[in-house]
N, C-alpha and C positions, 0 to 999 in steps of 0.2 A: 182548468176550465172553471170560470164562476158556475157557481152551484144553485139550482134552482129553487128560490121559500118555500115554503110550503104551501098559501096562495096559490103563484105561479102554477104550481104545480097538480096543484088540485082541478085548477080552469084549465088545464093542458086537459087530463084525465075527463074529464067532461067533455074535452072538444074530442077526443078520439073515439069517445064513446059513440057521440051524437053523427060521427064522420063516418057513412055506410064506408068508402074506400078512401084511406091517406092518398093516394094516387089516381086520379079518375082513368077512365079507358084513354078518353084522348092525350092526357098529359103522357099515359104508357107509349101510346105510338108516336107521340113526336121526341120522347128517347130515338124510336129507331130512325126517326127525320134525324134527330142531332147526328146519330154514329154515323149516315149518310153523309150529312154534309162534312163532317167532319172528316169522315174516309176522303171525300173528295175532291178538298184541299190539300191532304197528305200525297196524293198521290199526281195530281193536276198542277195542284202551286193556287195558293190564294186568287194571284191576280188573273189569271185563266177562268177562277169562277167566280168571282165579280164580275167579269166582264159577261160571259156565258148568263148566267144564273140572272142577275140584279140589273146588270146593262152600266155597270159603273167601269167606266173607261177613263176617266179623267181623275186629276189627283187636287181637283178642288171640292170633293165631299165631304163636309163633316166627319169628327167620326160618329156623332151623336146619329147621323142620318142613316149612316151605313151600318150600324147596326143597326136601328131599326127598320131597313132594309134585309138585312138578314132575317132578322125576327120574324119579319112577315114573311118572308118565304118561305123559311122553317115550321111555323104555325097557320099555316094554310086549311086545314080540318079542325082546327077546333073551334066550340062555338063561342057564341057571343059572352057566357056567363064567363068562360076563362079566359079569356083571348088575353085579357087588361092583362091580369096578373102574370097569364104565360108571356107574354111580350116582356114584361119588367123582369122578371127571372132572369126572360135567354139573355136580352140586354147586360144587365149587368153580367150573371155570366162574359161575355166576350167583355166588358172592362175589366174585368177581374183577371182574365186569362191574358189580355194580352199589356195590362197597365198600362192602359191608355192616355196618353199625355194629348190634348186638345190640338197640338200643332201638325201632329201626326199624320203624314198623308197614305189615303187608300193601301196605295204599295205596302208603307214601313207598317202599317196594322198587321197589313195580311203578311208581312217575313214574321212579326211577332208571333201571327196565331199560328203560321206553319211551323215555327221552334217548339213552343207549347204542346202541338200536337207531334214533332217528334221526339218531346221528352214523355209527354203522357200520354200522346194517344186518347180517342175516342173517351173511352173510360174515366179518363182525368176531366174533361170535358163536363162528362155526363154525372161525374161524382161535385163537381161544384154548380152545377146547374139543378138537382137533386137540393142541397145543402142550402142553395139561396133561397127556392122554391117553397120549401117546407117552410121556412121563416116567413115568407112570404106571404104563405097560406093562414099561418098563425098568427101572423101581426095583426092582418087583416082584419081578422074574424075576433080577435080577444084585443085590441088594442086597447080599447074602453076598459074592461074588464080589469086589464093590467097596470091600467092609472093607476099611483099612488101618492098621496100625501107629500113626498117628497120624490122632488126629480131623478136625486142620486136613486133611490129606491127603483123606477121606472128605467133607469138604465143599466142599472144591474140586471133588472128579470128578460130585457131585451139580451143581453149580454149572455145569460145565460138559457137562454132561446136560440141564439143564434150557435152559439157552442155546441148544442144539443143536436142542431140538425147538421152542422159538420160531422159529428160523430157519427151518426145514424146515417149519414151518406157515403161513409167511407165504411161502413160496415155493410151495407146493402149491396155495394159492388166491389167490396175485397176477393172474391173469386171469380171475378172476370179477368179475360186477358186484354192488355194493353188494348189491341184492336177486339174487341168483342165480337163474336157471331153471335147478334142479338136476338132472340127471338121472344115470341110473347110470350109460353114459358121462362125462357131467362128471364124478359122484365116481370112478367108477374112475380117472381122468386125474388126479384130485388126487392119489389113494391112491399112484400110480403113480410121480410125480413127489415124494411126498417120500421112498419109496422111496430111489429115484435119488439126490435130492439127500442123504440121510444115507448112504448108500452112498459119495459122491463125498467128502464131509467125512470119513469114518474115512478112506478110503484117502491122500486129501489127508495126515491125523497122520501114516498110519505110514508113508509116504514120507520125509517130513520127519526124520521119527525117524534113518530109514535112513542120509538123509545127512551126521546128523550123526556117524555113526557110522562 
């Protein structure tokens, strides 16, 4: 995993600081939206709740629409300050999970994302929707910040941002089960624990930094 300067690293340590919760209430319950929908196609079959759920019957949608179809569905409670960023999350999310190729109709999406979820399950889902999010939240907020002199420079620190919150996402839900029984104790204990663990990684950098110095 590219390693994060010590910069980067410092403005991460700031932002966590300044950040009352890594995970707001509402981003916590549309986890338990995700494990829902995500139960729902496991158990229904994609195209059953497309059609139910979003009203897409036809196999001339986008796929760029039908996920953002999903997104709004899935994010129905939360407000206007996170909405952008949650939509661009779950979004990508479902490209990522189902490697979305443009030609792809309704149907061939939804056999993708029901293979996905019977190789990962819920949790697999929720741990790369997690992992895109936090980058997400951090781009956002420090992208300025993270400018540098040199482009190579700026895509390293992104590079290792992005690395970061895959680690911290797959630590935050390594003791869940495939299908999780989620509850808001369990998501708070996740929320909690990547907390921690990104807490543990900057301070881990700028130790390191320290001694070499």
């Amino acid at each position: 995993m590219t390693q994060l300067d010590s910069h980067a690293a410092t403005k991460l340590q700031q932002w966590l600081t300044a950040r009352q919760n890594l995970l707001s209430p509402e981003i916590k319950l549309l986890l338990q939206q995700l494990h829902q929908f995500a139960w729902q196609i496991h158990r229904e079959g994609a195209n059953s709740i497309f059609k139910k759920k979003i009203n897409i019957a036809g196999e001339g949608t986008p796929s760029v629409e039908l996920f953002e179809l999903i997104a709004d569905l899935t994010c129905p409670a939360i407000g206007t300050s996170e909405r952008a960023i949650a939509m661009k999350s779950l979004q990508e999310t479902l490209h990522v999970c189902t490697e979305v190729a443009p030609d792809l109709s309704p149907s061939q999406l939804g056999k993708r994302l029901e293979n996905y979820l019977e190789l990962r399950g819920s949790r697999g889902l929720i741990r790369v929707f997690l992992s895109l999010h936090l980058s997400n939240l951090i781009l956002m907020d420090l992208h300025d910040s993270l400018q540098a002199a040199a482009p190579e420079m700026f895509r390293t620190r992104i590079e290792a941002i992005e690395g970061l919150c895959q680690t911290v996402a797959g630590l935050s839900v390594r003791s869940w089960a495939k299908w999780p029984k989620l509850t808001h104790n369990s998501i708070g204990s996740s929320a909690q624990i990547a907390s921690e663990e990104m807490r543990k990684a900057i301070n881990l950098k700028r130790r390191v930094v320290r001694r070499r110095f």
